[in-house]
N, C-alpha and C positions, 0 to 999 in steps of 0.2 A: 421293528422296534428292538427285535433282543441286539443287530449290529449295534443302534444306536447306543445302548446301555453299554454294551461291551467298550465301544471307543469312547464315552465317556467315562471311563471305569477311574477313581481317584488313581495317578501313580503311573498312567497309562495303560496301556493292554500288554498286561500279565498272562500267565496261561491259561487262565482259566477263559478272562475274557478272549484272548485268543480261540479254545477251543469251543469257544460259542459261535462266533464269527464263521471261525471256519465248517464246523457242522454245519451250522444254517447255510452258508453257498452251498456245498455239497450237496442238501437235501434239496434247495433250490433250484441247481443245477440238471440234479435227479428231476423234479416236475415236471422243467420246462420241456427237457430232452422227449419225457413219457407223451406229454400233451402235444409236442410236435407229430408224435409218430400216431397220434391219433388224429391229430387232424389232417395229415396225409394220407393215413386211411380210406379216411371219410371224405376226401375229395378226391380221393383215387380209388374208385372200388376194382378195376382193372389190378389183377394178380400179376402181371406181366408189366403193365405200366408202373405200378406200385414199387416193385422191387427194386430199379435203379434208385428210384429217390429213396426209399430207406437207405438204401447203404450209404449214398452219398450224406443220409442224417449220420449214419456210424459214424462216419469218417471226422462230420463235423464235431461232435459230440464228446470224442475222444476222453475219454476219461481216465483219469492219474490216479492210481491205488493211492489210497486213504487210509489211516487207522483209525477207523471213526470208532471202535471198540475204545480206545486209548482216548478219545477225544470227553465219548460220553463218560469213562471214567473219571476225569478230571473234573467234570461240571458236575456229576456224581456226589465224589468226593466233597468236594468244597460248601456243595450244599447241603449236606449230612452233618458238615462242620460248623455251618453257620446255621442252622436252623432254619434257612428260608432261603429262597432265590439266591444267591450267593451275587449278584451283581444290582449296584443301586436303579432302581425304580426312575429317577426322574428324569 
């Protein structure tokens, strides 16, 4: 729902809505990644079998440095500003 808010944001997606967007895939991204490598785990209890397919999850996973400090401070920010959610509800 916060994507949804954000691309409907009056004006288009501004920065703020921007760094709403983009946090939530990151954190998202972050999940999906964590819950793969658990359930790889848990279908590979073999330490020896196990360890190719993690890497091969790294590989997949790849992750692009973020400034999500800079991100959460914009949404921060703007909410402190406006008093409440800083992006419209409906």
């Amino acid at each position: 729902s916060a994507v949804a808010r954000a691309l409907q944001a009056p004006g288009g997606a501004g920065p703020v809505a921007e760094a709403c967007v983009r946090l939530h895939a990151l954190e998202a991204h972050e999940r999906a990644v964590a819950a793969a490598r658990r359930a790889v785990r848990a279908a590979v209890p073999d330490a020896a079998a196990c360890r190719p397919l993690l890497r091969s999850l790294r590989l997949l996973a790849d992750d692009e440095p973020a400034d999500t400090v800079s991100m959460r401070e914009t949404i921060v920010e703007a909410t402190l500003r406006a008093g409440k959610y800083p992006l419209p509800m409906e």
